[in-house]
C-alpha positions in Angstrom: -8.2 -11.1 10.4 -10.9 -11.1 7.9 -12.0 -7.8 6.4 -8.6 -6.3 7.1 -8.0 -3.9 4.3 -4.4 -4.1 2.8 -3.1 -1.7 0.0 -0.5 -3.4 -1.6 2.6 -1.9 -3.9 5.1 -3.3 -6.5 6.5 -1.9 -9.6 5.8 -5.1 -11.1 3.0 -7.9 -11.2 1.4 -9.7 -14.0 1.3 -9.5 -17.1 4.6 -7.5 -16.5 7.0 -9.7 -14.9 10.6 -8.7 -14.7 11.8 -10.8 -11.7 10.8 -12.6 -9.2 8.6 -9.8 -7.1 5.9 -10.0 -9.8 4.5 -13.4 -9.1 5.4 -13.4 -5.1 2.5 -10.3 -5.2 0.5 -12.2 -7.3 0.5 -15.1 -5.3 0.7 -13.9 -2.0 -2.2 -11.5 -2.7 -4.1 -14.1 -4.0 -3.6 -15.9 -0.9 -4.5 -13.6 1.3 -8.3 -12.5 -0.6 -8.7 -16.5 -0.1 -8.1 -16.0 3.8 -11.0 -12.9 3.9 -8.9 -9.6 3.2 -9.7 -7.1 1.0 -6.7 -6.6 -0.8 -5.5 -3.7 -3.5 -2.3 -3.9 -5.5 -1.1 -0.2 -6.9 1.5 -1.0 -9.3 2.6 0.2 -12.7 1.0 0.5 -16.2 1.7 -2.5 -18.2 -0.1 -2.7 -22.6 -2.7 -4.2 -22.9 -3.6 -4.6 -19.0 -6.5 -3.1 -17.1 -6.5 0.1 -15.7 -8.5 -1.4 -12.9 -9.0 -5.2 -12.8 -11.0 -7.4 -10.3 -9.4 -10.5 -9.6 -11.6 -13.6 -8.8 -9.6 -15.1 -6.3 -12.5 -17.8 -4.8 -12.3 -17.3 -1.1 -14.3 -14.8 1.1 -12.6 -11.7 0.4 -11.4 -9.4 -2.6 -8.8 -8.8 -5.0 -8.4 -5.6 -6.7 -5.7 -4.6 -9.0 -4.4 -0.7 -9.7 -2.3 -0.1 -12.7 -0.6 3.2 -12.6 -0.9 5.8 -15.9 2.3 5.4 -17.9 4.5 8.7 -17.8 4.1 11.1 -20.4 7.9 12.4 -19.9 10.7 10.4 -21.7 13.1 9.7 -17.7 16.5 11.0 -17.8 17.8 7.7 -16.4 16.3 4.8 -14.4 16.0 6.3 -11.1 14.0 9.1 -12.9 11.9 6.2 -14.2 11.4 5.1 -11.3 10.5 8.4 -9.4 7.9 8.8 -12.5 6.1 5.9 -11.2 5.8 6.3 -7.9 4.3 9.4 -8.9 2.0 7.8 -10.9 1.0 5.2 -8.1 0.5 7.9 -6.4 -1.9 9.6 -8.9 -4.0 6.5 -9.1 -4.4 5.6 -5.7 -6.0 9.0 -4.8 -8.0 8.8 -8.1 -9.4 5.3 -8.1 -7.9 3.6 -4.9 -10.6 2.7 -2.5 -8.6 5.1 0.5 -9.9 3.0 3.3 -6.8 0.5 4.0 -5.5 -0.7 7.5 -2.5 -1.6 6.4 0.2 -0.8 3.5 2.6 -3.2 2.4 5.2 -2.1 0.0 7.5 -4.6 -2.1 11.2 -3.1 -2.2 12.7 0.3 -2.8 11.3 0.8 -6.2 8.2 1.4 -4.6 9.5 3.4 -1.2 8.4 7.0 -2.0 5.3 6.3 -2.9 4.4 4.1 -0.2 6.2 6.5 2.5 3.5 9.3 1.1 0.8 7.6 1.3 1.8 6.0 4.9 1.9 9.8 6.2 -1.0 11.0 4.3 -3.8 8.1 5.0 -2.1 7.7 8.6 -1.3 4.0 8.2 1.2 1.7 8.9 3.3 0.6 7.0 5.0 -2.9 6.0 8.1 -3.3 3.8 9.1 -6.5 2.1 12.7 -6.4 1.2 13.3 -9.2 -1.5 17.1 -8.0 -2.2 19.6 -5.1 -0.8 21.7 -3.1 -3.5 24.8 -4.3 -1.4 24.2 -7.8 -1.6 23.3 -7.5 -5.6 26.4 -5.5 -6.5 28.9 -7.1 -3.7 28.6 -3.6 -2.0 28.2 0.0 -3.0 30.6 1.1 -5.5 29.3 3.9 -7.7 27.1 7.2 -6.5 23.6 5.6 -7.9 23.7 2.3 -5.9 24.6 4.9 -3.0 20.9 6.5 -3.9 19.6 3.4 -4.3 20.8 1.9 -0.8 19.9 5.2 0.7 16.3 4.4 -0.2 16.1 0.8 1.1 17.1 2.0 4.0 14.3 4.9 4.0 11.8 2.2 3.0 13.0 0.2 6.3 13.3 3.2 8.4 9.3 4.2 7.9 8.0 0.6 7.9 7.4 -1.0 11.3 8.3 -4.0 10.2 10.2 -5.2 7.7 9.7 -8.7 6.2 12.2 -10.7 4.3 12.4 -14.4 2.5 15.4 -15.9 4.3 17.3 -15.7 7.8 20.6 -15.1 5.5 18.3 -12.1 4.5 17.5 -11.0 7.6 21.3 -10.6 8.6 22.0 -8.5 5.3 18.9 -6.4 5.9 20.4 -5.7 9.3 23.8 -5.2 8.8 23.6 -4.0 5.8 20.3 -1.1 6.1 21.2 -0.8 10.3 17.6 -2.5 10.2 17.4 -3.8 14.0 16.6 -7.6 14.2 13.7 -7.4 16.4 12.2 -5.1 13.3 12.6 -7.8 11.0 10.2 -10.9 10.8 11.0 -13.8 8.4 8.4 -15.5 6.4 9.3 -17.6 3.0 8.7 -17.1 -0.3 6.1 -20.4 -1.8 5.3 -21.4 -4.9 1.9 -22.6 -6.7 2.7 -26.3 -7.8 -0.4 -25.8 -10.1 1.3 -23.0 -11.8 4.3 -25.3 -13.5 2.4 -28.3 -13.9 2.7 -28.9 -17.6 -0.9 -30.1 -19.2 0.5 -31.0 -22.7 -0.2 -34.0 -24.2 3.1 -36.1 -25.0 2.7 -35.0 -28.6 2.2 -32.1 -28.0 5.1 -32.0 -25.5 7.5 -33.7 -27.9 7.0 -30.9 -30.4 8.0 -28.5 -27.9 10.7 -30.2 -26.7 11.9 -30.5 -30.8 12.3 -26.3 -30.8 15.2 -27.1 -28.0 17.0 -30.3 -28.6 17.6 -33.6 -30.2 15.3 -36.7 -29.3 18.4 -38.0 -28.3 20.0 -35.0 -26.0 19.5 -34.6 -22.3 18.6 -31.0 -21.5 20.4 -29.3 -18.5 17.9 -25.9 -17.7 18.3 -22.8 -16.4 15.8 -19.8 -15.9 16.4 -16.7 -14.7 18.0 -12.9 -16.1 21.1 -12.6 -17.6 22.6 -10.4 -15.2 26.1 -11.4 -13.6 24.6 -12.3 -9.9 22.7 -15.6 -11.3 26.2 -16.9 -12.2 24.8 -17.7 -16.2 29.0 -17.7 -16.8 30.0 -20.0 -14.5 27.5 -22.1 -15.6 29.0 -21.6 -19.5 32.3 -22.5 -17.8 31.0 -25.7 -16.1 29.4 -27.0 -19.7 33.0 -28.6 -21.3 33.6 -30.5 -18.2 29.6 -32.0 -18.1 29.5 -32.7 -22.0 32.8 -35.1 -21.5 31.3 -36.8 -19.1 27.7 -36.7 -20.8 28.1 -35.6 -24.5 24.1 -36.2 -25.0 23.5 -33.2 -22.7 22.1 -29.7 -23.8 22.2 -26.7 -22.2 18.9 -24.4 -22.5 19.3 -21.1 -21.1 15.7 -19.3 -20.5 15.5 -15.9 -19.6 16.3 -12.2 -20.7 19.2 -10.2 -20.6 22.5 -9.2 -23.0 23.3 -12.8 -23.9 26.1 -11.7 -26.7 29.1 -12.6 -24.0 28.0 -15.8 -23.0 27.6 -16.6 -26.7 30.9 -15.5 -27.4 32.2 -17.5 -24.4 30.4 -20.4 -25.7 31.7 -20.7 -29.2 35.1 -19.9 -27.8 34.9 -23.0 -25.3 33.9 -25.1 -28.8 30.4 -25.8 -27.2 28.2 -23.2 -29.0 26.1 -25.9 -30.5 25.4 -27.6 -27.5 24.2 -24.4 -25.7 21.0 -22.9 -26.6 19.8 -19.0 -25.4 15.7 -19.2 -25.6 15.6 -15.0 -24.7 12.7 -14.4 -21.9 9.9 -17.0 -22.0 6.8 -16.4 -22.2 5.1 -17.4 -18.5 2.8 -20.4 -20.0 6.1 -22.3 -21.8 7.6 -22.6 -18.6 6.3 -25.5 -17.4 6.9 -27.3 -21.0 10.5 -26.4 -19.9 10.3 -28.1 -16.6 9.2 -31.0 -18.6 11.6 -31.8 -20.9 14.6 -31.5 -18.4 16.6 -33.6 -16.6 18.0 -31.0 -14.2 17.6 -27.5 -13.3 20.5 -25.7 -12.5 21.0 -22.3 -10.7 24.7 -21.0 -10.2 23.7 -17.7 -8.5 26.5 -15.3 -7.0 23.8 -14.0 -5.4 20.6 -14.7 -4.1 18.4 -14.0 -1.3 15.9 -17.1 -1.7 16.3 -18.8 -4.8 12.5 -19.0 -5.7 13.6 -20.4 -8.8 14.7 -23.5 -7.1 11.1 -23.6 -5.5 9.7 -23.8 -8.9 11.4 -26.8 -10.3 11.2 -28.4 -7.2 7.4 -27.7 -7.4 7.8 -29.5 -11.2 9.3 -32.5 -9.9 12.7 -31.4 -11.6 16.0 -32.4 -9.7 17.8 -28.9 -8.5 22.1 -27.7 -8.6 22.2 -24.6 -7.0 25.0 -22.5 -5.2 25.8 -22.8 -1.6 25.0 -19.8 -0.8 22.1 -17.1 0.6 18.7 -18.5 0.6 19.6 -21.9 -1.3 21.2 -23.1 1.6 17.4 -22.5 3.3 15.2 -23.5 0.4 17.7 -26.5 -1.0 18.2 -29.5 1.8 21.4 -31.0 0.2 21.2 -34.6 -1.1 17.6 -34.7 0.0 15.6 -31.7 -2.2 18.6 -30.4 -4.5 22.4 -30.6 -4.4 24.5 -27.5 -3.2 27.6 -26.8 -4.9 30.6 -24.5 -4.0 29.5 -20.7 -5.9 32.0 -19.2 -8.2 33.6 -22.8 -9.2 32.9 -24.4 -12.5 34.4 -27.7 -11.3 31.7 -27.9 -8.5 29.0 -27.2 -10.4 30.3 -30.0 -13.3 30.5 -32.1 -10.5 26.7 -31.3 -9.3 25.1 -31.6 -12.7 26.8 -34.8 -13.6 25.7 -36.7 -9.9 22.0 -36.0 -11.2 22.9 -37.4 -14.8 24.9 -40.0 -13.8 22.7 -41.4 -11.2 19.1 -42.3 -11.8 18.4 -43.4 -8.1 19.4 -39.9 -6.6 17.4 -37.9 -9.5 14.1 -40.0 -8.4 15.3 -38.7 -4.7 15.4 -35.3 -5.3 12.3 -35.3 -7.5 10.1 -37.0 -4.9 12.4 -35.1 -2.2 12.2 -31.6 -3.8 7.8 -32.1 -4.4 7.3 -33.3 -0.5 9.7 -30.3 0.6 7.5 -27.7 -1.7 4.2 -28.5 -0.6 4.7 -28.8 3.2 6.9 -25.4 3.8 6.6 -23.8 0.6 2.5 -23.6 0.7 1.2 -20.0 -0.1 -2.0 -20.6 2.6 0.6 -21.2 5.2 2.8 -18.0 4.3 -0.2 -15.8 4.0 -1.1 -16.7 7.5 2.0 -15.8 8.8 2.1 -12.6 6.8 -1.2 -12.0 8.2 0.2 -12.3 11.9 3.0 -9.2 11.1 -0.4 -7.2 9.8 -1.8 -7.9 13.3 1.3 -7.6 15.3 1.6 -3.9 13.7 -1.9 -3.4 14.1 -1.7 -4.3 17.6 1.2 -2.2 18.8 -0.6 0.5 18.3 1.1 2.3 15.4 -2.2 4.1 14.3 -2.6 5.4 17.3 0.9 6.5 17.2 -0.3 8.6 14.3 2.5 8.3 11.6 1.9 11.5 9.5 3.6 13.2 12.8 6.6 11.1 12.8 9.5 12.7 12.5 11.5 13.3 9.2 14.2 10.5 8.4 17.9 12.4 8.9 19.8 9.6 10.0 20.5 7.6 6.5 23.2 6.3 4.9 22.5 8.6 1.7 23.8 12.1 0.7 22.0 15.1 2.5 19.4 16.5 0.1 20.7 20.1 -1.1 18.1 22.2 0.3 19.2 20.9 4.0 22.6 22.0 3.4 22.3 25.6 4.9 20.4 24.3 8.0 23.3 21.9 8.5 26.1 24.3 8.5 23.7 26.7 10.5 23.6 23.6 13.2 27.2 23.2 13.1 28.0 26.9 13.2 26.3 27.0 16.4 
């Protein structure tokens, strides 16, 4: 629907990237000014960035980018952080947002109160993308903050009228897990730019890259992603002894940010520390470079609700290992795009890694397999139409005219009862 007007909110999008939601916003919102929408992303204060930024995005519509003001206040803790900014999207949108939207669209929890207020106060409906739950990310809810943070997912899901996710395995966690009701939910995939990890270097150039990470003579085995136990960085560690007796040219580059000092440790105790290299987060334009240079990417995940990561180095023409689990089993087509091995099992992963090595024929498969795959389902035209079609399905429904600033107050949730309700409660039950 050109000239639809979409505000647009995530707690992270570039130049501050800390997962994967960063450059789905960027992309998709991209994708969508191309298609005739006039888009705004609120999201938070990053150095150096704009305050306000207009984004050339070459199509019919617009692209404007909010950065909220950083918080004055040192936060007591993370979800305090976090409360901070949605504050302070608040404070920008009613300062320089444009106040005219159709639709909201907000990325995760971390962006849920914000969103929720301004769904009430401009009386407009709202979307929610949920790209992971807390349950799925912590194998369920074990401590009092992932309670609080569940407890908002679910709030984020309640108020939206729909809810989008990246995966059908996603959609059943969403729904079992948040009480989200399937025909809420609408599924559309997350895509990839090719362009983006095209690498553009010339072969010298390339080779002295490649020099900061390995011998002329080692094959490099890659993985990207946080350090964080549910992308399975340790089993990967475990699986290296087993791959370097098969293939004692390989090299293991591990790209990404995190507390690395464990799988160090673990490294040097396995008698392999030399042949595994931590790189610390990557800077966005050497990621390509590091597509380049490898033989395989590999992705051990414990978790994961798409596996975007997979995307990419299918995207760079780079043979993908993953997991058999969550969205890999949607994204990865096993022995055609990737291979699949069992999760949690160093043996099955060796075994992965060393089929790509080993065998030239199936590596040129998966290359050719995994580029074909990416740029017939993975397209970001194709997803922004279909994200598109939710914006009009909501729009259609009515849910303006169902004026949201009179909906009723959320009481239902799986969270704790805020304090201040606590007398009205025992009133109720009293009576």
């Amino acid at each position: 629907m050109p000239g639809m007007r979409v505000l647009m909110l995530s707690w992270e999008y570039p130049p501050r990237i800390v997962g994967g939601i960063a450059r789905h916003v960027e992309e998709l919102s991209h994708a969508l000014a191309r298609k005739g929408l006039t888009v705004e992303v609120l999201t938070a204060h990053h150095p150096g960035a704009p305050e306000t930024e207009e984004v050339e995005c070459g199509g019919a519509g617009s692209l404007r980018v909010l950065r909220a003001w950083p918080s004055p206040l040192q936060a007591l803790d993370f979800v305090c952080e976090i409360h901070q900014l949605d504050f302070g999207l608040l404070a920008q949108a009613l300062r320089v947002g444009s106040g005219e939207y159709d639709i909201i669209h907000a990325h995760d929890w971390l962006v849920a109160f914000a969103a929720r207020t301004l769904k009430h106060g401009f009386g407009v409906p709202l979307v929610g993308t949920i790209h992971a739950t807390e349950a799925g990310r912590n194998q369920g809810i074990h401590t009092p903050i992932q309670q609080y943070i569940h407890s908002v997912e679910w709030l984020l899901t309640y108020e939206a009228w729909r809810v989008i996710c990246c995966s059908q395995g996603m959609a059943g966690e969403i729904s079992g897990s948040l009480t989200t009701p399937m025909d809420k939910i609408r599924v559309i995939p997350n895509g990839v730019d090719p362009e983006r990890v095209q690498c553009t270097d010339s072969p010298e150039a390339l080779a002295e890259f490649r020099s900061r990470w390995a011998r002329p003579d080692e094959r490099i085995i890659l993985f990207v992603g946080r350090l964080v136990k549910e992308k399975g960085v340790e089993i990967l560690i475990e699986a290296m002894p087993e791959v370097l007796a098969a293939h004692p040219e390989a090299k293991l580059v591990v790209a990404g940010g995190g507390f690395q000092g464990h799988l160090q440790a673990r490294a040097e105790a396995l008698g392999i520390g030399h042949k595994v290299i931590f790189g610390g987060f990557v800077p966005e334009e050497d990621l390509p470079r590091l597509y380049a240079i490898a033989e395989v990417a590999v992705y051990p995940s414990l978790y994961e609700p798409f596996g975007i990561v997979a995307l990419e180095a299918m995207a760079a023409g780079v043979p993908a290992v993953t997991s058999d689990i969550g969205g890999f089993r949607e994204v990865v087509r096993h022995g055609e795009t990737g291979l699949h091995t069992w999760a949690n099992n160093p043996h099955s992963l060796a075994w992965g890694i060393k089929e790509v090595l080993s065998n030239p024929a199936l590596a040129e498969r998966l290359r050719q397999g995994g580029r074909r795959e990416v740029k017939e389902r993975f397209g970001w035209d194709g997803i922004a139409e279909q994200t598109v079609g939710v914006y009009e399905e909501v729009l259609s429904e009515g849910e303006r005219a169902a004026r949201p600033r009179a909906m009723p107050a959320a009481r239902g949730g799986p969270g704790v009862r805020p304090r201040y309700l606590a007398g009205e409660e025992e009133a109720a039950e009293r009576s």
